[in-house]
N, C-alpha and C positions, 0 to 999 in steps of 0.2 A: 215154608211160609211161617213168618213168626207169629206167635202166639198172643192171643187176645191177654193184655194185663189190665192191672189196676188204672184206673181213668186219672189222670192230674188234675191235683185244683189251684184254685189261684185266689185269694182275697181279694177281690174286685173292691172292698170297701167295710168298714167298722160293722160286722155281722154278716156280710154277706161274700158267701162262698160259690163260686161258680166252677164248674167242670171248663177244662180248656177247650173241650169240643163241646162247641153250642150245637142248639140243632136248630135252624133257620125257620122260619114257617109261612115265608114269602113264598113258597110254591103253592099255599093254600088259594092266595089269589086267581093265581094263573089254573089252579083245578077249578076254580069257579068263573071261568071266562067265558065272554059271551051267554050270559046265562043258564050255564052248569049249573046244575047241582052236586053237592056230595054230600055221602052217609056221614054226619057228624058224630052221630054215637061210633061208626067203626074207623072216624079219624081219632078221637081221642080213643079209643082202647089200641090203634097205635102207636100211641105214645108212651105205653107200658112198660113196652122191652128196651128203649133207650132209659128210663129211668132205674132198671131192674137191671142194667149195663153198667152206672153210675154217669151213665152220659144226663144230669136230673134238669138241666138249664135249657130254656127254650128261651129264642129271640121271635119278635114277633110286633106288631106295630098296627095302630090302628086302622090304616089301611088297607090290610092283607087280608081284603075279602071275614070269614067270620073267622078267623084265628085265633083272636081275641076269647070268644065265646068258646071255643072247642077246647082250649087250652085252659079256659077256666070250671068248663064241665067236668075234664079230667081230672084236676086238682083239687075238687069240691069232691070227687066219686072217689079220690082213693084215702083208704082208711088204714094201711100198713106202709110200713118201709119209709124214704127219707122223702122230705114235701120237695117240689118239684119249683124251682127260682123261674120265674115267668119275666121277662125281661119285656119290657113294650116299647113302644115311639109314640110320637104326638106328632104328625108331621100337617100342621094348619096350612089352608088356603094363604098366598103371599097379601099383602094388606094390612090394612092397620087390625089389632085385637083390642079385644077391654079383660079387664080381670073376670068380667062374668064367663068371657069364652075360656078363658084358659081354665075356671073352675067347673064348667060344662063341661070341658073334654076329658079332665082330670076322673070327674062323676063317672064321666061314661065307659072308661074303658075300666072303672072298679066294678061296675054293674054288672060289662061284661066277662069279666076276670073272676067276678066273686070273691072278691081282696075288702078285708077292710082298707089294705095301705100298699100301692105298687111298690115290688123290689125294684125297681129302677124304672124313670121315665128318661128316654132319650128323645131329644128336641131338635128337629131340623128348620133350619132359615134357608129361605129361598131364594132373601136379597138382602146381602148386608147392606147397600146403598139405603135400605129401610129401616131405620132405626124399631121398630116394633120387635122386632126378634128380641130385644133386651128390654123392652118390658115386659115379655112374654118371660126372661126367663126371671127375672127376679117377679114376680108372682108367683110362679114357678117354685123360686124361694121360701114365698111366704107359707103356702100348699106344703112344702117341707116340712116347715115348720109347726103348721097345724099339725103336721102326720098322717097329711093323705098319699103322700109319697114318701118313700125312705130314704130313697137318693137322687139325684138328678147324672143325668149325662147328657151327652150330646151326639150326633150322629151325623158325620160328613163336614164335618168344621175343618178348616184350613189350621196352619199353626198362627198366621198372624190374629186369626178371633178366637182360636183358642185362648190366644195371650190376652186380648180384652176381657176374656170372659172371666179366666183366672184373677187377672191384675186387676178387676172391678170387684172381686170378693164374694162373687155366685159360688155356690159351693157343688161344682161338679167331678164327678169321678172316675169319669171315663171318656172314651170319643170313639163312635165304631164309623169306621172306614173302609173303602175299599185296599184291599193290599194283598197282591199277590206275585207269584215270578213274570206277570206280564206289568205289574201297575208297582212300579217301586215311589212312587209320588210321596207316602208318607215320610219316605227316608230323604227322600230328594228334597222335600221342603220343606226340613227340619219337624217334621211333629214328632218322630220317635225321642230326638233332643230334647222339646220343648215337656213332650210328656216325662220324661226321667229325671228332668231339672223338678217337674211340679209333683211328683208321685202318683204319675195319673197313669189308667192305664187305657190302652189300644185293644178293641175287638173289630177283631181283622176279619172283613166278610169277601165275595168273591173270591177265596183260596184256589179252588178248582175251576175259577171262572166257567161257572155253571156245568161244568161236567166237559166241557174242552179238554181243560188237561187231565185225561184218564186217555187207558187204552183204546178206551169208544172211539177217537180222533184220530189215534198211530197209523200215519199211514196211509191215510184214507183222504182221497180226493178232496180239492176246495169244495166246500157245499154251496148249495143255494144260498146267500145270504138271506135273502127275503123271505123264505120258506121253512124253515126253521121252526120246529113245534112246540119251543117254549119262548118265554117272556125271556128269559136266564140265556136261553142261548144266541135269542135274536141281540139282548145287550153284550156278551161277549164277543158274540163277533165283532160287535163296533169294535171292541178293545184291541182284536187281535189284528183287526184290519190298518187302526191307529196304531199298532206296536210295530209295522213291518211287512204284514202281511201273512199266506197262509204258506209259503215256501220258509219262511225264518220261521214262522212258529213251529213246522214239522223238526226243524233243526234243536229247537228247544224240547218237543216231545220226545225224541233220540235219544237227549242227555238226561232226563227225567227219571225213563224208560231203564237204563243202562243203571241208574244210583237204585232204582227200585226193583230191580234184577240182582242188584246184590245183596240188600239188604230180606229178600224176601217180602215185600212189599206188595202195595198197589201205586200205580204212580200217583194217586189224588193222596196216599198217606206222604209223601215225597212231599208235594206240590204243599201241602199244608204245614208239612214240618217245617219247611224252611223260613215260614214263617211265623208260626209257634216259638220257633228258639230264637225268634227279634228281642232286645230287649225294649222291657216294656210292654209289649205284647201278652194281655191276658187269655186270651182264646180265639180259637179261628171257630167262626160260622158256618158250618156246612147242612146245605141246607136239604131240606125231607120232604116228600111227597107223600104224606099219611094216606094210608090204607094201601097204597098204590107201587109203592116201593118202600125200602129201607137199609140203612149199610152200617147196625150196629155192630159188627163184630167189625167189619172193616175200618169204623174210628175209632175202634177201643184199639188196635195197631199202631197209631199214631203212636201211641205210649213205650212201644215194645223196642222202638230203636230211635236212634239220634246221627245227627249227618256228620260225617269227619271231614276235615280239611279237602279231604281227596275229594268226595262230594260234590262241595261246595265250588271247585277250582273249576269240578267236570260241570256241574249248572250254569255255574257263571260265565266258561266259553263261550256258552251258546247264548247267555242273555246278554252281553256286549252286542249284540249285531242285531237285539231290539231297539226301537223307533222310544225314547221318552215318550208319554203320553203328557198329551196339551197342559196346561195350567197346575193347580196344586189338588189335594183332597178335597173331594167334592164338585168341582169346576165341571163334571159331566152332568151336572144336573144346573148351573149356574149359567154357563156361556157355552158356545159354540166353539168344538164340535159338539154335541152333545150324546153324550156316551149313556143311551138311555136305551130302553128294547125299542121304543119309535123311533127312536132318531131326534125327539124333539121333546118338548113339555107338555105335549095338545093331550095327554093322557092325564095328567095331574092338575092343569087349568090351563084357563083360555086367556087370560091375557094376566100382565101385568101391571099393578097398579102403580101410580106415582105415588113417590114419597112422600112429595108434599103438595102440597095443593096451591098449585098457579093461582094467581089474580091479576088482574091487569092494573099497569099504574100508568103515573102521569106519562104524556109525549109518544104513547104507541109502547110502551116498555112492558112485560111479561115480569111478575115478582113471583120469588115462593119466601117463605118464611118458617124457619124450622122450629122455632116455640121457644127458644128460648127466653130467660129473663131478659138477656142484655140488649135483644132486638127491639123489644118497646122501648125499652131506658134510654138510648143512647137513637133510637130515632132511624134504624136501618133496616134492610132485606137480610139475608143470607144470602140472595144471588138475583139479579136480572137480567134480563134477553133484552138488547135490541139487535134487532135485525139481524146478524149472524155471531154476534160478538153476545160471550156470558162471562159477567163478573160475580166472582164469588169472594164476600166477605173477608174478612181473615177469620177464620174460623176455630175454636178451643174444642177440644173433648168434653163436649156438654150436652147433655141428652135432658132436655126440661130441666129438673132443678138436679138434677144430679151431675156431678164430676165422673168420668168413666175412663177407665185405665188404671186406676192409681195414681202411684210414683211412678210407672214403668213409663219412659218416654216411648221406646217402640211403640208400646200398647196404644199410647195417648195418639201417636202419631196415624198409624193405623184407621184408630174410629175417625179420628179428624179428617183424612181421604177419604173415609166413608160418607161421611155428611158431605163432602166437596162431590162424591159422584151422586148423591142423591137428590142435590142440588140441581147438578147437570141432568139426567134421567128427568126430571120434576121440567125441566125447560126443552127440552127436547133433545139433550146432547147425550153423551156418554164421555168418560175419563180421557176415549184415546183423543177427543178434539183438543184437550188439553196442550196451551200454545206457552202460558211461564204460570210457573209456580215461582210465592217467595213464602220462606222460612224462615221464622223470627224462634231463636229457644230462648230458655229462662238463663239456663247453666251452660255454659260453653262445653264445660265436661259431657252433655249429652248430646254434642252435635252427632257425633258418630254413630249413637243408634236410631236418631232420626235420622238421618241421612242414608243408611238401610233400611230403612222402614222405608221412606220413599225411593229408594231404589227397587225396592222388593215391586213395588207398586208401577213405576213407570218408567222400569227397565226399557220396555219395550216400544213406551212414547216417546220419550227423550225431551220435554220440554225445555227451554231456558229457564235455569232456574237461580237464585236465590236465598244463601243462608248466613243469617248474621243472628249474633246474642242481641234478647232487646229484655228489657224488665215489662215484664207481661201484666195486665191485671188480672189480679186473682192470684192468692198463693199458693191453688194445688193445680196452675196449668203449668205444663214443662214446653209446651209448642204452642205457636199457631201460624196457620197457612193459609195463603189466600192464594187465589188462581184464576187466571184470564183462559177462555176455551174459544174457539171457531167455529161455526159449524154451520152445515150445509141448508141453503135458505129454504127455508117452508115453502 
């Protein structure tokens, strides 16, 4: 068995240094389920020995039951050796925000942190068709700037809003996603690229998909899907179920097993390294059940070997004859299938709100109107319903008075589907009724990354579409796109 070494670190950002192996604290939730209690004084004094490992970074999120507070008990109690990087989330109800909530939640989790200033806040959107996710983050911004946050990141972002976010000039550093040998999604849809082109880095969670791939699994019959005694295992099964199934995934456990047989090994240090040595990838999340278990020495081994070609050939066999999993990073919590411990969202909320808010106009017709300047000016909606037919505007990368994308045409293009589906969601529709799009650019030079961009988007619809140069108003728009959808009569 190889020997516990030195822990790697990784500059996640301008002063802040993180261990490659985070230690997760989403199982605190799950120990408080159903109205559990746990000893919080004896979960924070197990967090001693992973920082006294140099494992000193925890992930953890306002959510995760009192995490939050235990994690900052611990770091408030201890008086020697190196301070402990508390990493959190802000994961808001979907709906519109105001800058007072976003400065209320910011408050709340220094309160419970005992931080003058979070090492990093990562922010999840629940609906990009909702434009509030980007007011949320540039406040977000401004909180930066005050220095009640040090950094910003993101968590569960695609790479096409990663690029809005970027190419809008939010100043983010990271993006933690799901990524493991069942979910190659980040690679598949370009975020490992998009992050190495912008110097951003990937924390990779799910590595072990919840304790699946170790030896616990090898071997061992399909289980209960529904029965299942954590939150981590009832969501990975989705995954493995979505990957293939439980005869392909033992095939994958075989070749796991076999790479971690030579190296001396466990196979969840395997399972993790493969994705530790991604580039771009800061550290993998592996997560802890305080008081209740712990596998310090077992991730100080990640350190002690690295995979060779042969390895990787013998992994890779056996992952060719996994299932891609649906849509891109994040899409398990976004659309259907939903790759979630329920199966669904009824744990995080209960419904979803519209974008924008319906009014009724002349003739029977259904408006929404998305705020911008140019809709009173010029005397328009953004989109209306009659009867089963919705017209949507030609529509610019404009969010209130702000331009959003940049220069980047992808980007521009991107947020502008955005407001096209939130338009649709707002009248009753969604993207896929989408029956023609047309596309007007600035520069003929940038048809091509529009024209990715919407393909990225409605590969799968196939509308009649639409694309010619046209001189746009406004000289920071590079697109705009207007769209006819069908849909099924009320």
């Amino acid at each position: 068995m190889a020997s516990p070494t030195t822990v790697e670190r990784c500059a996640l950002a301008p002063g802040l240094s993180v261990s490659r192996v985070l230690t997760g604290l989403w199982q605190i939730a799950d120990l408080e389920r159903d109205g559990r209690s746990i000893d919080p004084t004896a979960c924070a004094a197990a967090m001693t020995p992973y920082v006294d490992a140099g494992l000193t970074t925890f992930d953890m999120a306002d959510h995760y039951g009192s995490a939050e507070e235990i994690a900052g008990s611990f770091a408030a109690g201890r008086r020697t050796g190196p301070r402990p990087e508390l990493l959190t989330k802000w994961v808001p109800p979907p709906g519109p925000l105001s800058k007072s909530d976003v400065r209320a939640a910011v408050e709340r989790s220094l309160r419970r942190m005992r931080l003058p200033a979070l090492d990093l806040l990562q922010f999840h959107a629940w609906n990009y068709a909702d434009p509030s996710w980007l007011d949320a983050l540039f406040w977000l911004g401004e909180l930066r700037d005050e220095g009640l946050v040090r950094h910003l990141g993101l968590t569960n972002f695609d790479a096409a809003h990663l690029r809005i976010v970027v190419e809008s000039g939010i100043p983010v550093v990271s993006n933690q996603v799901c990524f493991s040998l069942l979910d190659d999604r980040p690679r598949r849809g370009g975020l490992l690229d998009l992050c190495r082109q912008h110097g951003l880095k990937l924390l990779a969670y799910g590595t072990v998909a919840g304790g699946f791939l170790t030896e616990r699994f090898l071997g061992h019959p399909e289980p209960d899907w529904e029965r299942l005694p954590t939150w981590s295992l009832l969501k990975y099964g989705r995954f493995i179920r979505g990957a293939g199934g439980w005869e392909v995934f033992q095939a994958l456990l075989r070749s796991v097993e076999r790479v971690a047989r030579k190296h001396g090994v466990s196979m969840a240090n395997v399972a993790c390294r493969t994705v530790l040595e991604e580039p771009a990838v800061a550290g993998v999340i592996i997560g802890a059940r305080l008081a209740a278990s712990e596998h310090v020495a077992d991730n100080q081994r990640l350190f002690a070997f690295a995979l060779d070609a042969e390895d990787r050939r013998e992994i890779d066999a056996a992952r060719v004859r996994l299932v891609p999993l649906p849509g891109d990073s994040g899409d398990e919590y976004r659309r259907p299938p939903f790759l979630t411990a329920s199966g669904d969202r009824s744990h995080h909320f209960e419904t979803l709100p519209s974008p924008y808010a319906p009014r009724s106009g002349p003739g029977g017709r259904t408006l929404v109107l998305s705020g911008t300047e140019w809709e009173p000016l010029a005397g328009f909606c953004r989109a209306l319903r009659t009867g089963d037919r919705i017209l949507v505007s030609g529509t610019t990368a404009t969010h209130r008075d702000r331009a959003i994308g940049g220069s980047d045409p992808a980007a521009q293009t991107h947020f502008v589907i955005d407001k096209i589906e939130g338009a649709l969601q707002s009248l009753g529709g969604c993207l896929e009724d989408v029956v023609r799009t047309r596309v007007f650019v600035k520069r003929v030079a940038d048809w091509e990354a529009v024209a990715r961009a919407h393909g990225d988007r409605f590969r799968a619809i196939l509308p009649a579409n639409t694309l010619v140069q046209a001189e746009l108003v406004g000289d920071e728009y590079l697109v705009e796109i207007e769209a006819e959808a069908v849909v099924a009569p009320r």
